[in-house]
SEGU-867009 format. One record per residue: residue number from 1; residue in one letter; x, y, z of N, C-alpha, C in turn. Coordinates in pm, whole numbers. Layout:
PT     i   aa     n.xx     n.yy     n.zz    ca.xx    ca.yy    ca.zz     c.xx     c.yy     c.zz
PT   NUM    A        X        Y        Z        X        Y        Z        X        Y        Z
...
This chain:
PT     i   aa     n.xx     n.yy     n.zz    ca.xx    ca.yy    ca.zz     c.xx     c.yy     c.zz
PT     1    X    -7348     -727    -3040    -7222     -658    -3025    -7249     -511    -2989
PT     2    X    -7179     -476    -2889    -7181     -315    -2832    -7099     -213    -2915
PT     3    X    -7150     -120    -2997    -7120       -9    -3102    -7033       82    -3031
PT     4    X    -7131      117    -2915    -7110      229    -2871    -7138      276    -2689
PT     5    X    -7125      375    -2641    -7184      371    -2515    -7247      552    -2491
PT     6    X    -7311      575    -2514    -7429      733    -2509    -7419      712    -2342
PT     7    X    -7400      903    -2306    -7468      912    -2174    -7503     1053    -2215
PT     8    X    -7591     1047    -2127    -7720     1100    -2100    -7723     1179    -1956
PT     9    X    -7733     1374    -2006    -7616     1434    -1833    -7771     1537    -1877
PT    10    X    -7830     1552    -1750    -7918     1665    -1721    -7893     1707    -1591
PT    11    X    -7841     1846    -1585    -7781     1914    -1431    -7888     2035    -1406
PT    12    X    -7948     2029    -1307    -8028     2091    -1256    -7973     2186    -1147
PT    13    X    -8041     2305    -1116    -8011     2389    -1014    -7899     2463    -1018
PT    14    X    -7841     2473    -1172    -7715     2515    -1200    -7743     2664    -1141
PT    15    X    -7555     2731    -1141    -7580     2867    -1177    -7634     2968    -1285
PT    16    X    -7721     3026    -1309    -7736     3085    -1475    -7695     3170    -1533
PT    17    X    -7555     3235    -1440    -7461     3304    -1548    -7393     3212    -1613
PT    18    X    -7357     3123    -1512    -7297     2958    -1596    -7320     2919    -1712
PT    19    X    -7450     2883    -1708    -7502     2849    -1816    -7527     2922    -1942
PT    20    X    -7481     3069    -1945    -7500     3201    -2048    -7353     3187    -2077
PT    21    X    -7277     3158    -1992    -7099     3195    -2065    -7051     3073    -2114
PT    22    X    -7051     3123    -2247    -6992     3024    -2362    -6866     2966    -2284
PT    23    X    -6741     3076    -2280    -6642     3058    -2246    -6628     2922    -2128
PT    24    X    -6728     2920    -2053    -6712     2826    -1928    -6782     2685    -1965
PT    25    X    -6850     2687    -2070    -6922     2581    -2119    -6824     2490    -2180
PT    26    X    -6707     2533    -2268    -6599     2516    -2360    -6506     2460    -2262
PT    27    X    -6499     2529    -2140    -6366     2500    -2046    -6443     2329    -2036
PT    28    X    -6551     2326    -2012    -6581     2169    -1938    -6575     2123    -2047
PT    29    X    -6621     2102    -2183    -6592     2028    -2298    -6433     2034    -2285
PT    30    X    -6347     2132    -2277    -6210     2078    -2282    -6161     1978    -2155
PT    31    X    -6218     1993    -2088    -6163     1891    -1940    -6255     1754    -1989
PT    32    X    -6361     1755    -2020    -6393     1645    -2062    -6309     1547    -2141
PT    33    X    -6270     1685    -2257    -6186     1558    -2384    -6094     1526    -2339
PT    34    X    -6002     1592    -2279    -5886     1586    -2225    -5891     1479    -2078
PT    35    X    -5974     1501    -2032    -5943     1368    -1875    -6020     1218    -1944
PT    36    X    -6053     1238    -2064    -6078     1075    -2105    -6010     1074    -2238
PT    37    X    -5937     1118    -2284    -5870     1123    -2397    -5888     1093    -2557
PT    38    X    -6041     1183    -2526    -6100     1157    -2680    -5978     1290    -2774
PT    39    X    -6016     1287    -2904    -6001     1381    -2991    -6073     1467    -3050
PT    40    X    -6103     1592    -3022    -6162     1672    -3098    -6158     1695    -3276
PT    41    X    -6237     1696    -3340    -6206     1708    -3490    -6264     1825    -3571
PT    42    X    -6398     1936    -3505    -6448     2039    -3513    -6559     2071    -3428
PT    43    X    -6586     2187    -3416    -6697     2254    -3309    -6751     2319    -3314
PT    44    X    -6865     2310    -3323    -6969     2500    -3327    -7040     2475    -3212
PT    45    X    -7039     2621    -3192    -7101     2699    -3037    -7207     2800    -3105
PT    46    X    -7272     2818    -3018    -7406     2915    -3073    -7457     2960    -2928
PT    47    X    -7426     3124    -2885    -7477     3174    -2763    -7645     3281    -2826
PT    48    X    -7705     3253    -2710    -7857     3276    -2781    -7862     3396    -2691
PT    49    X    -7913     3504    -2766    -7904     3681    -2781    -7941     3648    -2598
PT    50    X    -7941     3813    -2520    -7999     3857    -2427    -7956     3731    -2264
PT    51    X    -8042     3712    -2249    -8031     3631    -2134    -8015     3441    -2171
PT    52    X    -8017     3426    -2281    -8045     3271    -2343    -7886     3190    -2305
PT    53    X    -7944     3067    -2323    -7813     2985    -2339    -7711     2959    -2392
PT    54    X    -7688     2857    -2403    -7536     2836    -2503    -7574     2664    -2590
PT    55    X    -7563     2690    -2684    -7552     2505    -2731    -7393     2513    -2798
PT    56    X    -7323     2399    -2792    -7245     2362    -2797    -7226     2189    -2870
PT    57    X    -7127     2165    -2964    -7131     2060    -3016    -6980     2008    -3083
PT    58    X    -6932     1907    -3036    -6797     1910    -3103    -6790     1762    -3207
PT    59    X    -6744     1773    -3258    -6760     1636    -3285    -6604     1604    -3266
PT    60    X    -6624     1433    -3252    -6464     1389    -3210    -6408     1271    -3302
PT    61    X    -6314     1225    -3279    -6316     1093    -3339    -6347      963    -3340
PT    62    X    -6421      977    -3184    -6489      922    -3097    -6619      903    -3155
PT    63    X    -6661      945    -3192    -6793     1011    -3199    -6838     1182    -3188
PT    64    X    -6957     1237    -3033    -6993     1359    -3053    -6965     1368    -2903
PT    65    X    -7003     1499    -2839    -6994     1585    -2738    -7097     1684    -2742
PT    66    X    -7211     1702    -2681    -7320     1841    -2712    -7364     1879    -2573
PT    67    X    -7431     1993    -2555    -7443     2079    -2483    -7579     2170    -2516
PT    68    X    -7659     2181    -2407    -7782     2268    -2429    -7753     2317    -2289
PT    69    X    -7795     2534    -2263    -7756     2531    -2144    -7934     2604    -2157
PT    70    X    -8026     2598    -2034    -8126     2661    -2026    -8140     2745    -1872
PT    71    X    -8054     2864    -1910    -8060     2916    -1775    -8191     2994    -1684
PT    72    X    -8326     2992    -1799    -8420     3062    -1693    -8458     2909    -1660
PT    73    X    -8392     2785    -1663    -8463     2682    -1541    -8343     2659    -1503
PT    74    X    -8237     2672    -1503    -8117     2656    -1434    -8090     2510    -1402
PT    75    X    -8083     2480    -1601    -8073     2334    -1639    -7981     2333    -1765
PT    76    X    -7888     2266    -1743    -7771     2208    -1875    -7835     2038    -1901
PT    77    X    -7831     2035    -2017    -7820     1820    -2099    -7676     1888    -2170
PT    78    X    -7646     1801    -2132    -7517     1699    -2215    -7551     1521    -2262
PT    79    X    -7497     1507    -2382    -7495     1400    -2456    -7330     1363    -2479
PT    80    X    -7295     1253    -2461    -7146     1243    -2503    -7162     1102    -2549
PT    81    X    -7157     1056    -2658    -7130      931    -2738    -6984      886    -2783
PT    82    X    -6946      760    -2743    -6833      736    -2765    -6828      605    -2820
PT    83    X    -6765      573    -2964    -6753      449    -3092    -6677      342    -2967
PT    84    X    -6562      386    -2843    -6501      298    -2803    -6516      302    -2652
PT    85    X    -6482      181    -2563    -6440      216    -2429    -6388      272    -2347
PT    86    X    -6460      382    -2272    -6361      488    -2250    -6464      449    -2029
PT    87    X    -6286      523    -2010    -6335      562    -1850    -6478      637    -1826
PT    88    X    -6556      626    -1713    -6625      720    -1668    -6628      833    -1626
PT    89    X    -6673      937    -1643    -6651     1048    -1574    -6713     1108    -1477
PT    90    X    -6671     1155    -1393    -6764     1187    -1261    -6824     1301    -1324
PT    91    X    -6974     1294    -1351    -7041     1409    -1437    -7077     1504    -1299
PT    92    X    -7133     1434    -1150    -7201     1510    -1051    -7111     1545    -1032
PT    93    X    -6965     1513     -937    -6886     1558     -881    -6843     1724     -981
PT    94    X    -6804     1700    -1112    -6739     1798    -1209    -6839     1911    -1195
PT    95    X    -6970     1876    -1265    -7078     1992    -1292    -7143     2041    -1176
PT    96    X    -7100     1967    -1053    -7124     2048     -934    -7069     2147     -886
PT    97    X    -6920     2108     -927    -6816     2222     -923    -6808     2299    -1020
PT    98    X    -6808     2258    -1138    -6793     2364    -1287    -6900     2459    -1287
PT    99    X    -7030     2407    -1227    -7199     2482    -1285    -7285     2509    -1174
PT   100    X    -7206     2457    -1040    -7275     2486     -931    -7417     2381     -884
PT   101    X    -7414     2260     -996    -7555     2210    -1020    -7564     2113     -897
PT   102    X    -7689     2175     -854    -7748     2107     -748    -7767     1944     -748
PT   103    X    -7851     1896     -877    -7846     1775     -903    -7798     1735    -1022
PT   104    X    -7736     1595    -1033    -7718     1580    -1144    -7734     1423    -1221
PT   105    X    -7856     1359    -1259    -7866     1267    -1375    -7795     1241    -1405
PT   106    X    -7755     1108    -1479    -7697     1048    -1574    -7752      894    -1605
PT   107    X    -7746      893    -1721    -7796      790    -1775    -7710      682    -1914
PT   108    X    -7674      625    -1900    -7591      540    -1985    -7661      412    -2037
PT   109    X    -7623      402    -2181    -7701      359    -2259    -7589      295    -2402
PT   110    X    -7555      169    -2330    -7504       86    -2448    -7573       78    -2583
PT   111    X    -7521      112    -2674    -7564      110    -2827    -7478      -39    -2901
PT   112    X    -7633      -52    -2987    -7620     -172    -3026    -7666     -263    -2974
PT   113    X    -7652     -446    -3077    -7690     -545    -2981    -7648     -574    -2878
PT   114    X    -7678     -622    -2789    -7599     -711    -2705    -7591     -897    -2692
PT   115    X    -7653     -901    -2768    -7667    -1055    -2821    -7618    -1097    -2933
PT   116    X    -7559    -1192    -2957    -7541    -1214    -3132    -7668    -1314    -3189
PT   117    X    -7715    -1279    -3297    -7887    -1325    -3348    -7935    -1299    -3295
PT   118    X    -7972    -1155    -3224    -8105    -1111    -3221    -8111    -1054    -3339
PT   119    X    -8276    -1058    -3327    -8342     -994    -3468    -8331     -794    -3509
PT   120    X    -8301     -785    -3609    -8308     -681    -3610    -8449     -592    -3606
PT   121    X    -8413     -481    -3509    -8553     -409    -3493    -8600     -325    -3577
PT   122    X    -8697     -302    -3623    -8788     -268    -3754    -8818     -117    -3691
PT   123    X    -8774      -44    -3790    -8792      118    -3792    -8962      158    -3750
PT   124    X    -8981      242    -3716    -9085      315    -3628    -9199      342    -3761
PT   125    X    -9121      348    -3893    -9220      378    -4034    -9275      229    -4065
PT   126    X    -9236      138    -4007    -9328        0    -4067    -9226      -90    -4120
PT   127    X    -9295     -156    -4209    -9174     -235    -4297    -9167     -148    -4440
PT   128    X    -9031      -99    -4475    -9015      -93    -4616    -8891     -146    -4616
């Protein structure tokens, strides 16, 4: 059974004032929640002194929403996990326009089984 659905956003070639202004980081988390109609439930932002990035994290009712911006490589990840079925979002088209990003990844990644009786997989510490 499918839990969940994780994607997986690395934008390259961004702009890197982009990636330094909180304020513009927030605008795309709000167009995000809002053009797939999750719920926000709280958020912390954290802009890093001098020339540094922005991380960003909301959590929803959905699940989460996060944000790492690294502007001396003029690279944003985003993570967005969602408990239910939700539309896709055009991550290249948006963060091409929102961040200027040259390229943009994505990777999606159903959580959970997808079989019923498969075996459950044994943690990375062994058996306890």
């Amino acid at each position: 059974m499918i839990v969940g659905t994780e994607w997986l956003i690395e934008a390259e070639g961004c702009d890197p004032n982009k990636l330094r202004d909180e304020a513009v980081l927030r605008r795309i988390f709000d167009r995000i929640i809002d053009d797939l109609g999750l719920k926000a439930i709280d958020a912390v932002w954290h802009k890093f002194d001098g020339m540094g990035g922005v991380t960003g994290l909301v959590a929803l009712t959905e699940s989460h929403l996060a944000c790492h911006t690294y502007p001396e490589h003029q690279t944003a990840t985003f993570n967005l996990y969602c408990c239910r079925t939700r539309p896709e979002w055009d991550w290249e088209a948006n963060l091409g326009k929102l961040l200027d990003a040259a390229d943009v990844k994505v990777t999606k990644i159903e959580r959970g089984s997808s079989e019923a009786g498969n075996p459950k997989s044994k943690s990375a510490g062994g058996d306890n």
